[in-house]
Backbone as numpy.savetxt, mean C-alpha at the origin, in Angstrom:
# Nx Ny Nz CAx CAy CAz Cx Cy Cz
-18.78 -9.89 -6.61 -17.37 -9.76 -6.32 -17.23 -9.22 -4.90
-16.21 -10.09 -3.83 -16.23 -9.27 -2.52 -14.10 -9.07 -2.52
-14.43 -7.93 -1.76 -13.29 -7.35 -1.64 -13.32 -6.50 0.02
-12.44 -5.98 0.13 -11.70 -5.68 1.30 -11.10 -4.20 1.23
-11.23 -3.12 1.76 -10.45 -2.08 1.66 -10.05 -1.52 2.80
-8.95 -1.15 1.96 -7.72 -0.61 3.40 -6.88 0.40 3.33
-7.08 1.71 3.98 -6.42 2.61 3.85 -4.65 2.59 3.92
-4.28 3.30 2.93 -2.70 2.71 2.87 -1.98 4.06 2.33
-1.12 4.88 3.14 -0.95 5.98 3.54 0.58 6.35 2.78
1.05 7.20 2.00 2.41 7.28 1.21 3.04 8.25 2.57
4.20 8.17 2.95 4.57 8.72 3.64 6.28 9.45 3.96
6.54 10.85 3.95 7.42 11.32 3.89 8.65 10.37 4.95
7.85 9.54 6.64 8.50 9.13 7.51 7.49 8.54 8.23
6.69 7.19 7.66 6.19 6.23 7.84 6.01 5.51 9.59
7.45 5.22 9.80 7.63 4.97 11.58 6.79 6.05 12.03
7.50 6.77 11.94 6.88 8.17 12.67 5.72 9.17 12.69
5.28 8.55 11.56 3.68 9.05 11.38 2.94 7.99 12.18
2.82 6.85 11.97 2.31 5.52 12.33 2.64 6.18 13.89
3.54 6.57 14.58 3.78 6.39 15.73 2.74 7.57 15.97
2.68 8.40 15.62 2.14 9.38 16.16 0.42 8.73 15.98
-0.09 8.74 14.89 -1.26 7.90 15.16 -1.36 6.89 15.71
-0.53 6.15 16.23 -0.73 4.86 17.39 -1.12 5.73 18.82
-0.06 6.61 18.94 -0.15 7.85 20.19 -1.87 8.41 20.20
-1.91 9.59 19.18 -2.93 10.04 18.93 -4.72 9.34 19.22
-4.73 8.25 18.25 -5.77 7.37 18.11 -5.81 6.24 18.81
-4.60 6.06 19.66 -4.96 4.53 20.80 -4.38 3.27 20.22
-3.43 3.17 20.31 -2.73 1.64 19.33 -1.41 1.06 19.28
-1.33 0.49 18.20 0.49 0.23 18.05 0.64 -0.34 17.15
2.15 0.04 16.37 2.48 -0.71 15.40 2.84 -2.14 15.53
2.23 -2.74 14.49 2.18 -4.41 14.64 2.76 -5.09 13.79
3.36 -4.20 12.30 4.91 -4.52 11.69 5.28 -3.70 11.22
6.51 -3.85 11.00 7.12 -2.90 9.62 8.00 -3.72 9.16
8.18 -3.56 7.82 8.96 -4.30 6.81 9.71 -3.07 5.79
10.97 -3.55 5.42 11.87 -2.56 4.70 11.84 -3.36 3.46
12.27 -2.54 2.04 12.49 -2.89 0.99 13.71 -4.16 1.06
14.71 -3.74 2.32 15.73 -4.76 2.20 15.13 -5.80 2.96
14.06 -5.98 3.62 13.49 -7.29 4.80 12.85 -7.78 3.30
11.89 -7.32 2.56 11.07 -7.98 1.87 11.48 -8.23 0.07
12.24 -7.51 -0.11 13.14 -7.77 -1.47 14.53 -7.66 -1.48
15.53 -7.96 -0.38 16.47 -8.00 -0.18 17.35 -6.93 -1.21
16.96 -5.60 -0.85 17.69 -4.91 -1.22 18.66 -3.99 -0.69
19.72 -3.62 -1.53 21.18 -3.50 -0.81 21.34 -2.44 -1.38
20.34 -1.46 -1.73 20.87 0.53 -2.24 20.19 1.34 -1.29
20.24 2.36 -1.83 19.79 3.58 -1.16 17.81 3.04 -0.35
17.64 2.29 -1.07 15.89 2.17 -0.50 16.04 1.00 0.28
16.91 0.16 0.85 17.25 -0.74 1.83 16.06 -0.53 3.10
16.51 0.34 3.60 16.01 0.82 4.92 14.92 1.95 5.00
14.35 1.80 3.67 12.93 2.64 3.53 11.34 1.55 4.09
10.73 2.37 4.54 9.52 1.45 4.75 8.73 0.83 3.92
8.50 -0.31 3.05 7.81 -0.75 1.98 6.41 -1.43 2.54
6.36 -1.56 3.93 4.95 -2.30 4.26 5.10 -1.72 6.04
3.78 -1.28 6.34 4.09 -1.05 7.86 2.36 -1.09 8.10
2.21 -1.44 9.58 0.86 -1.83 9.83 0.46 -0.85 11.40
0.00 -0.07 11.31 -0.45 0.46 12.60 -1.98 -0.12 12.88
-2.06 -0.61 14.10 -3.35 -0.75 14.79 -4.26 0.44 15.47
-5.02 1.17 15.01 -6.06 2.16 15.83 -7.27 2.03 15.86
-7.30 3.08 16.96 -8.82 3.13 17.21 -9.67 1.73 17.77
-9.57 0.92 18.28 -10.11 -0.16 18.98 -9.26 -1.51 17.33
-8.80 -1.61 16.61 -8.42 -2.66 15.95 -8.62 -1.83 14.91
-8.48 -0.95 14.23 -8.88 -0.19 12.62 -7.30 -0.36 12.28
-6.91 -1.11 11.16 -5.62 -1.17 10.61 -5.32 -0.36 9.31
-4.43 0.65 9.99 -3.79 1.92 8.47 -2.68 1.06 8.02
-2.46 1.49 7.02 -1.16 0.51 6.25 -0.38 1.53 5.33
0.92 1.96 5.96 2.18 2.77 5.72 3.51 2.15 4.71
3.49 3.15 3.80 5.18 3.03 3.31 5.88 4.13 3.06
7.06 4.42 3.31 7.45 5.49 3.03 8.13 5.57 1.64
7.84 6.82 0.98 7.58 7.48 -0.13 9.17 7.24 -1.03
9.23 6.96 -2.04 10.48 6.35 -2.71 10.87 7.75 -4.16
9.34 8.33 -4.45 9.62 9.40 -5.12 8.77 10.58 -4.46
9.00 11.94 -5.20 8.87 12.92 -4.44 7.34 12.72 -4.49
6.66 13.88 -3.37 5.29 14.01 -3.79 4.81 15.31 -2.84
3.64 15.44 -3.14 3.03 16.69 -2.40 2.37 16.20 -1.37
2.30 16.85 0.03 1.65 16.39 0.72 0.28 16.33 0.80
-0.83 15.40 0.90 -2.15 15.67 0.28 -2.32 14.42 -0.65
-1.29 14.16 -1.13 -1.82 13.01 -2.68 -1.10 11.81 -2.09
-0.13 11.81 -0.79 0.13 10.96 -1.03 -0.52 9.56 0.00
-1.70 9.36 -0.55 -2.58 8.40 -0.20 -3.09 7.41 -1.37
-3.18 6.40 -0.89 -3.38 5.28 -1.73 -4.39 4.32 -1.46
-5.37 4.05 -1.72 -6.33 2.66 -1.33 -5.92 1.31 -1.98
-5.77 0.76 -0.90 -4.99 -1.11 -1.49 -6.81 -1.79 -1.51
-6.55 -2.28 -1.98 -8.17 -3.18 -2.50 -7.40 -4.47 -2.42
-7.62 -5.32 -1.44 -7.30 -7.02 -1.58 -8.64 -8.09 -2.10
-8.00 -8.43 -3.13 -9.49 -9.84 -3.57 -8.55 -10.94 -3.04
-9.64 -12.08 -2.84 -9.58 -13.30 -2.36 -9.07 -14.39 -3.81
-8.91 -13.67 -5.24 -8.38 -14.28 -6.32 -8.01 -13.32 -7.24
-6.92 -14.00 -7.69 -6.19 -13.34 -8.63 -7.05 -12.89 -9.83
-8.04 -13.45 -10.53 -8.93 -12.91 -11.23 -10.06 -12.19 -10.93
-10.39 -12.18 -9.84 -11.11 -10.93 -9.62 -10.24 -10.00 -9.18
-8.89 -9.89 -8.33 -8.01 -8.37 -8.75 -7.64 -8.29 -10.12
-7.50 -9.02 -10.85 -6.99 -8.95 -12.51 -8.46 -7.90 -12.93
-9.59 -8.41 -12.65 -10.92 -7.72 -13.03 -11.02 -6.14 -12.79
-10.82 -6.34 -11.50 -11.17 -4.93 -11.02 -9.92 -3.55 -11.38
-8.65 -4.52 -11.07 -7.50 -3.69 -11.98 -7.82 -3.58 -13.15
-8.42 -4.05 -14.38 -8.44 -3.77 -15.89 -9.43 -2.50 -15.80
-10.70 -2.79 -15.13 -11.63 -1.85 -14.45 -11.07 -0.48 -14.17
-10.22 -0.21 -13.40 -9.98 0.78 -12.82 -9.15 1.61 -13.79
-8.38 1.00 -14.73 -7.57 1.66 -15.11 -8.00 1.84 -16.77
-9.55 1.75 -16.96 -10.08 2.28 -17.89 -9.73 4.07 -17.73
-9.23 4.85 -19.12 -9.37 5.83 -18.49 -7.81 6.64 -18.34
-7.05 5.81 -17.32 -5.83 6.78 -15.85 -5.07 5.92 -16.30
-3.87 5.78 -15.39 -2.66 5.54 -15.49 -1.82 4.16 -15.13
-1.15 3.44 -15.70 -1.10 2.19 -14.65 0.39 2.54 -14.32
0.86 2.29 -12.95 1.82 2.43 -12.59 2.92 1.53 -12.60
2.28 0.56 -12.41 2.79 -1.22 -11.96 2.31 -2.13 -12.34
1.85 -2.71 -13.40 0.91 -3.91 -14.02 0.65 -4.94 -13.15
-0.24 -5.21 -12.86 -0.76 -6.28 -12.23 -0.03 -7.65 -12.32
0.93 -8.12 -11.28 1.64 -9.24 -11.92 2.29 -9.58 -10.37
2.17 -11.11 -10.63 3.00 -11.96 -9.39 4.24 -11.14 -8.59
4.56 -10.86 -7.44 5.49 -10.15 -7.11 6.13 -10.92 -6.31
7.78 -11.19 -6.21 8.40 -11.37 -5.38 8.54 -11.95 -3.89
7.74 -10.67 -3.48 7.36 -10.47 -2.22 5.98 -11.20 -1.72
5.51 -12.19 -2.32 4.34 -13.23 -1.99 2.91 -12.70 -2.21
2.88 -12.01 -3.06 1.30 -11.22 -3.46 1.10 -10.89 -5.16
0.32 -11.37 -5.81 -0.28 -10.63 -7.58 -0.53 -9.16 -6.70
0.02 -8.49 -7.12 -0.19 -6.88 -6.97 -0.08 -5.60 -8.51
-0.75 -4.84 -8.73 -0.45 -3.76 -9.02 -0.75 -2.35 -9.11
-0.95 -1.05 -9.20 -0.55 -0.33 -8.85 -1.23 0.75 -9.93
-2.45 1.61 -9.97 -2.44 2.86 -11.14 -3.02 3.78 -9.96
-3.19 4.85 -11.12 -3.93 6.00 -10.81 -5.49 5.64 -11.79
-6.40 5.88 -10.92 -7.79 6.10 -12.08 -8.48 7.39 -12.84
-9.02 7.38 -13.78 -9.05 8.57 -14.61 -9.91 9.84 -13.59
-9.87 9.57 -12.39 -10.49 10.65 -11.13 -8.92 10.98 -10.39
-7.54 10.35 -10.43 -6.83 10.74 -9.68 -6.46 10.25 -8.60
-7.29 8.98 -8.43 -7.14 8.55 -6.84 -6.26 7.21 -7.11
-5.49 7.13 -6.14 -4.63 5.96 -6.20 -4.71 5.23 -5.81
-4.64 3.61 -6.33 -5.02 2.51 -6.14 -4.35 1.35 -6.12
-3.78 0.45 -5.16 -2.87 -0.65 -4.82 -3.45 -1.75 -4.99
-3.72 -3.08 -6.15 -5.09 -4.03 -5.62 -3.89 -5.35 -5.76
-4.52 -6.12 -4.73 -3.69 -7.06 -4.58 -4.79 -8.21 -4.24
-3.83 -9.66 -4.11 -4.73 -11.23 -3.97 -3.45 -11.70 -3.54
-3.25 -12.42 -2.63 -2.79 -13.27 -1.69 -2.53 -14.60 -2.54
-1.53 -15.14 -3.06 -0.91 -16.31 -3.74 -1.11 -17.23 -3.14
């Protein structure tokens, strides 16, 4: 099984963290997308960050959203795991969430990706997605 990992950062103010590590580490942001750009939404989370991409460190890509429920600072980090098929993220999601918590079931999304979303029985949080 090959896969891909990518640090993907929960964030109190997403732009602005990203900016500061673009500053900090040498780079620049190369998108950001809002809940209302990518699921056309029209409430309070419109204009929250749901996908943002900073470039550092010679090409190292962090991947930002800002935070929709509360959290402590410290936890709110997440590892996105992308497979190249929907059944091997279906695999490795059933895998992971032996154990912990699922947040988001693994399922076709909207927004052009099978994605979903637990905690594993260690605590660490996990985003795994496959490209439709």
């Amino acid at each position: 099984m090959m896969g891909s990992l990518k640090p993907y950062i929960i964030s109190e103010d997403a732009r602005s963290q990203a900016a500061f590590y673009a500053q900090s580490l040498g780079g620049e942001i190369v998108s950001v997308a809002t809940h209302g750009d990518l699921m056309g939404a029209e409430h309070e989370l419109k204009d929250k960050v749901m996908h943002l991409c900073v470039m550092v460190a010679g090409g190292h890509a962090i991947f930002m959203a800002d935070a929709i429920e509360s959290f402590t600072r410290g936890t709110g980090l997440s590892l996105a795991l992308e497979f190249d098929s929907e059944q091997d993220a279906g695999d490795a999601f059933g895998k992971l969430a032996v154990g912990g918590h699922v947040k988001h079931p693994i399922e076709r999304q909207p927004f052009g990706i099978y994605y979903g979303e637990l905690t594993d029985k260690y605590g660490v949080s996990w985003m795994i997605t496959a490209a439709l």
